[in-house]
C-alpha positions in Angstrom: 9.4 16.2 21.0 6.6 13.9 21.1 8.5 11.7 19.0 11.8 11.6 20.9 9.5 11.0 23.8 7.9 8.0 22.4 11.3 6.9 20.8 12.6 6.4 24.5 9.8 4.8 25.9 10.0 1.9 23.4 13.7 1.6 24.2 12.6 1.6 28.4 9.8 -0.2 27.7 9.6 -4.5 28.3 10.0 -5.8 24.3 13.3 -5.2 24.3 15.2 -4.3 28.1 18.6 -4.0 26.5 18.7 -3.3 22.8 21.5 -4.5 20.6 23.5 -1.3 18.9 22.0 -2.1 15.6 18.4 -1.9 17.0 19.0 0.9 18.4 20.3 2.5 15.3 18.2 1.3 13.2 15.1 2.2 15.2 16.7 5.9 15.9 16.7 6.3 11.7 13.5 5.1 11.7 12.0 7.9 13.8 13.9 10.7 12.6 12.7 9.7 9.1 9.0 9.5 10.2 9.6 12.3 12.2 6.8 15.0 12.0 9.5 17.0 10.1 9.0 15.2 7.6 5.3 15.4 6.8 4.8 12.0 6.1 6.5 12.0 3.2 4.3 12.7 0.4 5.2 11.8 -2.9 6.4 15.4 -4.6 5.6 17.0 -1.3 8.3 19.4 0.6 8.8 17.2 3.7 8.6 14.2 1.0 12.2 16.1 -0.4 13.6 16.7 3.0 12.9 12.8 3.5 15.4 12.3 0.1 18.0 15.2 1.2 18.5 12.8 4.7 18.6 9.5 2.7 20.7 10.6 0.4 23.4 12.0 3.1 23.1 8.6 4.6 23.8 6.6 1.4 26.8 9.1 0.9 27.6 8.7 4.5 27.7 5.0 4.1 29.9 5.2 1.0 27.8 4.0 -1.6 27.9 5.1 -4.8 25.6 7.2 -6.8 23.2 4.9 -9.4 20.9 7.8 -10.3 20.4 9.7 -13.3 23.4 12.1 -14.7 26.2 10.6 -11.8 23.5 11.3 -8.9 21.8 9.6 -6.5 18.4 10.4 -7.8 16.2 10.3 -10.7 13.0 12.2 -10.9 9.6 10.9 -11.7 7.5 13.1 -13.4 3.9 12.3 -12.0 0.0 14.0 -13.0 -2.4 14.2 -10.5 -6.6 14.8 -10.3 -7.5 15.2 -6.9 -11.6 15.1 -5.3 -10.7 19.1 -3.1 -14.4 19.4 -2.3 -17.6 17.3 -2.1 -21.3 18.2 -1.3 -23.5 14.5 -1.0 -26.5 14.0 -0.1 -29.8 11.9 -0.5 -32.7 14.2 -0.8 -36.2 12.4 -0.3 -39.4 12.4 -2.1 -40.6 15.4 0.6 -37.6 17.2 0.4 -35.9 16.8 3.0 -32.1 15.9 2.6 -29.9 13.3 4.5 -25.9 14.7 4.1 -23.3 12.4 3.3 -20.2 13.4 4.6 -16.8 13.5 2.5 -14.3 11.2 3.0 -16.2 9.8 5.9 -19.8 8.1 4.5 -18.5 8.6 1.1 -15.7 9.0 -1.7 -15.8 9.9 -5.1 -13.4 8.0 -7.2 -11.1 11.5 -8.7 -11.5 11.4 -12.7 -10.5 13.4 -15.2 -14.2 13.6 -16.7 -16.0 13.8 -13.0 -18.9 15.7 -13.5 -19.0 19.0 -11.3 -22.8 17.7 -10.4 -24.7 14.7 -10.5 -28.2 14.0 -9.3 -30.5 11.1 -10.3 -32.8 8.1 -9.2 -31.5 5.6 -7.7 -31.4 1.5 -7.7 -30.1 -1.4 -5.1 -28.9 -4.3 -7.3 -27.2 -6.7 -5.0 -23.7 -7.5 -5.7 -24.5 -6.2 -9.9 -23.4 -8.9 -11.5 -24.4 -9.6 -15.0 -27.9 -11.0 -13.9 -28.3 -8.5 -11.3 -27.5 -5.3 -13.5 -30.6 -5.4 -15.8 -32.0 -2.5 -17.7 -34.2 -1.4 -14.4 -30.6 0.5 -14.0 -31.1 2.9 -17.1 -30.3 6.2 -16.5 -30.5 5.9 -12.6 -28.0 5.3 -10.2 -26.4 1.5 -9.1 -25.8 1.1 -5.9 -23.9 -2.7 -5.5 -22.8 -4.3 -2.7 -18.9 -4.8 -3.5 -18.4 -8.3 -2.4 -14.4 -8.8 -2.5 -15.1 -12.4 -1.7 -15.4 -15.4 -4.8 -18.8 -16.3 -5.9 -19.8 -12.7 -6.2 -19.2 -9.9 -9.0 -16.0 -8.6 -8.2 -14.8 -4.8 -9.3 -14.3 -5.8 -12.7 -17.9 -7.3 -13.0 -20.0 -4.9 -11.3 -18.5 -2.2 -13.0 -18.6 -3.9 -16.8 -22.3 -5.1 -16.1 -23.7 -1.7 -14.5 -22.4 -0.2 -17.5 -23.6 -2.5 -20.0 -27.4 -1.6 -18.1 -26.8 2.1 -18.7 -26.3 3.4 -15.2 -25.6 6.6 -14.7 -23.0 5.9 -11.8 -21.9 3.9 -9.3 -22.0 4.0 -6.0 -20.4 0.8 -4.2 -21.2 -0.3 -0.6 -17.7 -1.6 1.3 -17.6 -5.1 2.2 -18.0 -5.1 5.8 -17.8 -9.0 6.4 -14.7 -9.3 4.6 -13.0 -10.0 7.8 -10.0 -10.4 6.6 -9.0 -6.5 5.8 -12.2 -4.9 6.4 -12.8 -1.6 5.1 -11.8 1.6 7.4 -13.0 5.0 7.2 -12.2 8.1 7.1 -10.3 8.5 3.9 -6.8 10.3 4.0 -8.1 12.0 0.7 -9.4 11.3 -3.0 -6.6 11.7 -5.0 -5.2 9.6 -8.3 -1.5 9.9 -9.4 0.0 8.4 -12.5 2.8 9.0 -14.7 3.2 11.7 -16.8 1.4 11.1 -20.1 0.1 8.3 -18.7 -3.8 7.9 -18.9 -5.6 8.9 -14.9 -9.1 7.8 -14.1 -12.2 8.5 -16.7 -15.7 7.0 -17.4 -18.1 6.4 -15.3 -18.4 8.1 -12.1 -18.1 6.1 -9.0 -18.1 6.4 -5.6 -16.9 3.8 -2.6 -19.3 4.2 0.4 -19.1 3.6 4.2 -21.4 0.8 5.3 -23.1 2.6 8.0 -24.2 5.2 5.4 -26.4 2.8 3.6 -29.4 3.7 5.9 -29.7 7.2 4.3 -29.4 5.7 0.7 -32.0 3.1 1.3 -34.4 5.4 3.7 -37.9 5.4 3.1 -37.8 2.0 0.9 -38.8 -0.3 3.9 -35.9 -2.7 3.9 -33.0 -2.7 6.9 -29.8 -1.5 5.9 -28.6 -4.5 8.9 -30.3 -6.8 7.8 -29.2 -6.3 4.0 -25.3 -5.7 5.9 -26.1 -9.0 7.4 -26.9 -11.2 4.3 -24.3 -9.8 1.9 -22.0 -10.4 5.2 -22.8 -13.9 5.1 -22.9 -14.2 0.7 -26.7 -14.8 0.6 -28.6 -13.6 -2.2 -29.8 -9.9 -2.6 -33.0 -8.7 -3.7 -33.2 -5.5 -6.1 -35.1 -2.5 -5.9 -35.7 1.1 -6.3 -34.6 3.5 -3.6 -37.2 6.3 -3.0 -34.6 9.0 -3.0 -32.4 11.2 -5.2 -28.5 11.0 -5.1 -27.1 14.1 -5.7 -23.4 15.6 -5.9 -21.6 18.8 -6.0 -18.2 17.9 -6.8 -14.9 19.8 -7.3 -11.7 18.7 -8.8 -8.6 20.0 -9.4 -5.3 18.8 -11.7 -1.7 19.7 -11.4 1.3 18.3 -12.6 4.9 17.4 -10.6 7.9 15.3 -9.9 8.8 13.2 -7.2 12.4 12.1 -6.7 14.1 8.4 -5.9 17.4 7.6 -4.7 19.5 4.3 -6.0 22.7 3.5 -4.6 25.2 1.0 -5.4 27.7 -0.8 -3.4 30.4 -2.4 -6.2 30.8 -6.1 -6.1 33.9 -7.9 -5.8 33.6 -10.6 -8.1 34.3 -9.3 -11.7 32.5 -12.3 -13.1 29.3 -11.2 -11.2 29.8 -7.6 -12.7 26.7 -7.5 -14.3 24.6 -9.7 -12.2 22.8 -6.5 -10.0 20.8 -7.6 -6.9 18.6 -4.9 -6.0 17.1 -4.0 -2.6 13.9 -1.8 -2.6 11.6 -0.1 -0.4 9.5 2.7 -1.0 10.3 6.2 1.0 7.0 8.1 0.3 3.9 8.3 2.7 0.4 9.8 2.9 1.5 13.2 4.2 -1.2 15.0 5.7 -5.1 14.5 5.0 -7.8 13.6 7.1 -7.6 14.1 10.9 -8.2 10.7 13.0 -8.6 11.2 16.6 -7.6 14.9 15.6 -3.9 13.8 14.1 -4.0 14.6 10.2 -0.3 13.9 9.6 0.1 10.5 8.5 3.7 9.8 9.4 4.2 6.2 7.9 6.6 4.8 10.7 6.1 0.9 9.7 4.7 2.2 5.8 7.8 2.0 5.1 10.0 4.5 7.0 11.6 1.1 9.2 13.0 -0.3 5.9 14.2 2.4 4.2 16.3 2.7 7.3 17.1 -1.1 7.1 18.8 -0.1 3.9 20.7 2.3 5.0 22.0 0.3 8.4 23.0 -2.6 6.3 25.0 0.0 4.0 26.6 1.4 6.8 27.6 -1.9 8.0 29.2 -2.8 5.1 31.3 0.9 4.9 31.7 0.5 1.0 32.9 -3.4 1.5 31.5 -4.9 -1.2 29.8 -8.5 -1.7 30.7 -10.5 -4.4 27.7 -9.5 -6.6 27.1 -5.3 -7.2 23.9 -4.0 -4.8 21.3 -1.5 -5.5 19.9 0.5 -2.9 16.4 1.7 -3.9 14.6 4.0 -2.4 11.3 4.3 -4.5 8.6 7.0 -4.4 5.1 7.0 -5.2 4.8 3.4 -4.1 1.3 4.7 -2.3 -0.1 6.2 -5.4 0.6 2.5 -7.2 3.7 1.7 -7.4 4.4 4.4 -9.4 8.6 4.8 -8.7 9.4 1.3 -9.3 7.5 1.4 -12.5 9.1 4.2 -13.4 12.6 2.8 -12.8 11.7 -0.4 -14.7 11.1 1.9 -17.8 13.6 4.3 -17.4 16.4 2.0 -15.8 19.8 3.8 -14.8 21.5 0.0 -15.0 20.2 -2.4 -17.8 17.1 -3.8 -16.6 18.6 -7.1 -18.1 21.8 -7.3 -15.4 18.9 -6.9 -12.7 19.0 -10.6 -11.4 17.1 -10.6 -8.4 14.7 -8.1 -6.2 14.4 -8.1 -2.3 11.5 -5.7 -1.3 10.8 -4.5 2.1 6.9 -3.6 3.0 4.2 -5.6 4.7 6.5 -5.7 7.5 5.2 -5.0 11.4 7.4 -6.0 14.0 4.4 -6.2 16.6 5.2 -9.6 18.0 7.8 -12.2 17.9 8.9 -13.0 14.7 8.4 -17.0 14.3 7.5 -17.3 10.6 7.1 -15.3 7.5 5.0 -15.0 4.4 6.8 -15.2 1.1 5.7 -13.7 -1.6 7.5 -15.2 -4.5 7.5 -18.4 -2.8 7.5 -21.2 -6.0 8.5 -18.8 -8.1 12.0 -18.4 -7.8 15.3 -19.7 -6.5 15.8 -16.5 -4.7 12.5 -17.5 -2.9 13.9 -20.5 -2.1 17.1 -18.7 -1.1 15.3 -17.0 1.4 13.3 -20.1 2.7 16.6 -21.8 3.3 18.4 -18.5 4.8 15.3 -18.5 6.8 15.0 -21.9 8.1 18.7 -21.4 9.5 17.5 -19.1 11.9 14.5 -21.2 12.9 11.7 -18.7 10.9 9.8 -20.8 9.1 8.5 -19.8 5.8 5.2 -19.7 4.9 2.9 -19.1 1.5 0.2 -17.0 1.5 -2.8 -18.1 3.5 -5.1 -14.8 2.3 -4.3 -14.9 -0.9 -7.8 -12.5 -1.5 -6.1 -9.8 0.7 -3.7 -9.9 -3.0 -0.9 -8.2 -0.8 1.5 -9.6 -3.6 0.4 -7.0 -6.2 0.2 -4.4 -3.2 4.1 -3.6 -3.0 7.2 -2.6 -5.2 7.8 -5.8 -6.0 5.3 -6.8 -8.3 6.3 -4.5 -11.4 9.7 -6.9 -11.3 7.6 -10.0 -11.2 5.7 -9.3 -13.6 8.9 -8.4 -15.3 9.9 -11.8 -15.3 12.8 -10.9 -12.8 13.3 -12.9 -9.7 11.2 -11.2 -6.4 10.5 -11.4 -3.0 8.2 -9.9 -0.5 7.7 -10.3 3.6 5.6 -9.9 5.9 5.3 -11.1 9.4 2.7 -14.2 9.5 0.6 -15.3 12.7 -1.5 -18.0 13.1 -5.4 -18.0 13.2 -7.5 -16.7 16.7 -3.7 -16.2 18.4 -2.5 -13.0 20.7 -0.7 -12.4 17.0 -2.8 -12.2 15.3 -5.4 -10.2 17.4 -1.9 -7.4 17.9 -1.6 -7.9 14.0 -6.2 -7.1 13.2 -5.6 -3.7 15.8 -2.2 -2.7 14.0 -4.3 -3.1 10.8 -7.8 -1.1 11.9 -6.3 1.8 14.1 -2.9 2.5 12.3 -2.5 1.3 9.1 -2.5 4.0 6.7 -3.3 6.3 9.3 -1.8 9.3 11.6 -1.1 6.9 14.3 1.3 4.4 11.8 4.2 6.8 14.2 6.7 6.2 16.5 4.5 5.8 19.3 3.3 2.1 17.7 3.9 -0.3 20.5 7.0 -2.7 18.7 8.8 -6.0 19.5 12.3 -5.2 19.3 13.6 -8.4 19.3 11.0 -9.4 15.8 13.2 -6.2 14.4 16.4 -7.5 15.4 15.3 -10.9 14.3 13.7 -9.5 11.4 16.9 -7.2 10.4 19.4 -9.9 11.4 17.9 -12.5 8.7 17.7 -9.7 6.0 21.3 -9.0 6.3 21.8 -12.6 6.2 19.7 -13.1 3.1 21.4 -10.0 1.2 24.9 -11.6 2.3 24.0 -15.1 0.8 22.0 -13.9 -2.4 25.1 -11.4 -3.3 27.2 -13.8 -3.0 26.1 -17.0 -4.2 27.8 -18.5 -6.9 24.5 -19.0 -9.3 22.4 -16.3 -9.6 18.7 -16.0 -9.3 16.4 -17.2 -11.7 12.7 -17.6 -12.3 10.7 -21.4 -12.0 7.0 -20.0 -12.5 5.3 -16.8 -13.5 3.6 -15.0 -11.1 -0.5 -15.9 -10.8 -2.9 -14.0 -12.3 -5.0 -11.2 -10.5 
């Protein structure tokens, strides 16, 4: 009910007074797919099926035909998981006395399959621990880094190669608060790390992200200011090391299990039997968060913009077409596991139920908020490929323009289903909606980011611009229309950049 509420107050409300029928459409799939019947559609997880079972009827509905595994719509991903269930942290002083780090909140323990069920030791501050920071003073004791995610400083890579190297015992890395661009949000939905079955999960050292604010209790005791060491690393100044007076210790359970996940691919037929076996596929991912940690009391994490709005884009432009075909054959993806790492996509690029080869050209749907109007784009893919320039063209038409990247240290490119076909050397694309700098935008664009992505309140409640989603929807169908039918097909100019 809630949702149904909300659903009729966006369609009352100012963005939009008189909604096109495809708006309305679409935006009536998007809610009943991020509906809180659907648990936020957690890869493997009941409501995560139920999410499939209503896809699925739609693609049938719409009269495309099955592209799955064995004449279905679906093929299963088989997936292993190591999941953080329980975590007692704390720093306990030289008198004693004990300062408690809360789970998921101050602190999170990267899940491994090797993560110790306790851990207790001395501990050491070593800046950003790079190479010169991480001496042998870190022996057997604890790092605790400053995880700078801006250049100049040791990034992930670094601080964990160099920490090693010095013979810590673990890791415990402080969040970037001045990053401003995507700063770091707590609580944590949960600790959990999926991959493939078979495939290698997380091992080695322990390690730990940690919430700013909690670096007062690491640090207490040692007379330095957790603000005013905040404060520097905020504005990249040097670090000094030391030793922290207190212990670091953990109580830690973990927990493994096995599953599958299911994906649905669809295929409208093309028309032109010279194009028979030049695919173009359209992806977005249909899993979520499901439920894990409450924010302002909500623990399900329905995923209304991440990405339940473009799996129902796919299945309004296939029920627009009512099995007319373009001249090009279309694949309807609907990956799962996308939030655990793009785990679905991968799996369909090494278990592909058309030969990977006749895939000529990707258009992904993620990074997209409709929060404002829809004046340009960033394209990820942009210089890459003629499909890129495709869609800057398409784009243009309507009077979007077309941007590149402009926070290229966010790396949003390697963030979405796309990538795996990049890196693939197959022709990609990726949107999202682009702002520019200290605009109403982009200050709608910073809250959307710090109250709702990845969050409960990503529901159907988010205030939207209807007419950026019409916009946005009408220049997708466009796109799809003019790559499909095209008379050369996509190809790649430059590989992708390097992380």
């Amino acid at each position: 009910m809630r949702h149904l509420i909300s659903l009729l107050a966006i369609l009352a409300g100012p963005a939009l007074a008189k909604p096109d029928a495809d708006t309305k459409a679409w935006l009536a799939h998007t809610a009943q797919l991020s509906s809180d019947a659907m648990e936020g559609r957690d890869a493997g997880s009941p409501g995560h099926a139920r999410a499939i079972d209503l896809v699925e009827r739609w693609f049938k509905a719409a009269r495309l035909q099955p592209a799955g595994e064995g004449g279905t719509f679906r093929q299963t991903v088989p997936l292993h998981e190591v999941a953080v269930t329980a975590a007692d942290m704390r720093v306990v002083a030289p008198d004693g006395s004990a300062a408690p780090l809360k789970f998921l909140h101050d602190i999170t323990p990267r899940p491994a399959t090797d993560l110790p069920a306790t851990l207790a030791g001395a501990m050491r501050f070593a800046g950003y621990c790079s190479k010169l920071e991480a001496g042998p003073e870190l022996k057997g004791k604890i790092a605790v880094c400053y995880g700078s995610r801006r250049a100049g400083r040791a990034q992930a890579a670094e601080r964990l190669a160099a920490v090693s190297a010095a013979g810590a015992a673990a890791l415990l890395t402080i969040d970037d608060a001045g990053f401003a661009m995507e700063p770091p949000r707590w609580p944590d939905a949960y600790a959990r790390a999926v991959a493939h079955a078979g495939a290698a999960l997380p091992a080695g050292l322990p390690q730990f992200r940690v919430n700013g604010a909690a670096l007062a209790r690491l640090i207490a005791g040692s007379q330095r200011l957790a603000a005013a060491i905040l404060t520097d690393a905020s504005l990249h100044r040097d670090l000094e090391s030391f030793d922290l007076p207190g212990r670091f210790e953990a109580r830690l359970t973990t927990a493994q299990r096995s599953f599958t996940s299911q994906q649905l691919i669809g295929l409208l037929p093309g028309t032109d039997k010279a194009k028979a076996a030049e695919f173009l596929l359209l992806g977005t991912h249909i899993d979520g968060y499901g439920f894990g940690e409450p924010v302002n009391v909500d623990g399900l994490y329905n995923g209304t913009l991440d990405d339940a709005g473009y799996v129902a884009l796919l299945a309004r432009l296939a029920e627009r077409r009512k099995g007319k075909g373009f001249a090009r054959p279309v694949l309807f993806a609907a990956w799962t596991a996308e939030e655990k790492g793009l785990l679905g996509a991968r799996w369909w690029l090494a278990h592909p139920t058309v030969p990977k080869a006749q895939v000529v050209g990707v258009i992904n749907l993620d990074q997209l908020r409709p929060l404002f109007p829809l004046k340009a784009l960033t394209l990820h893919g942009l210089g890459q490929n003629t499909l890129a320039d495709t869609a800057k063209a398409v784009a243009e038409g309507l009077k979007i323009e077309i941007r590149p990247d402009r926070e290229p240290e966010r790396n949003l490119i390697r963030r979405v289903d796309s990538w795996p076909f990049m890196e693939a050397g197959i022709p990609a694309v990726n949107f999202v909606f682009a702002y520019n700098p200290r605009t109403e935008e982009e200050r709608i664009y910073r809250d959307w980011y710090n109250r709702r992505y990845h969050r409960p309140q990503d529901d159907i409640s988010t205030p939207m611009d209807l007419d950026a989603a019409r916009d946005f929807n009408r220049f997708f169908y466009a796109l799809v229309e003019t790559a499909a039918n095209g008379a050369a097909k996509p190809v790649v100019k430059s590989v992708p950049p390097s992380p």
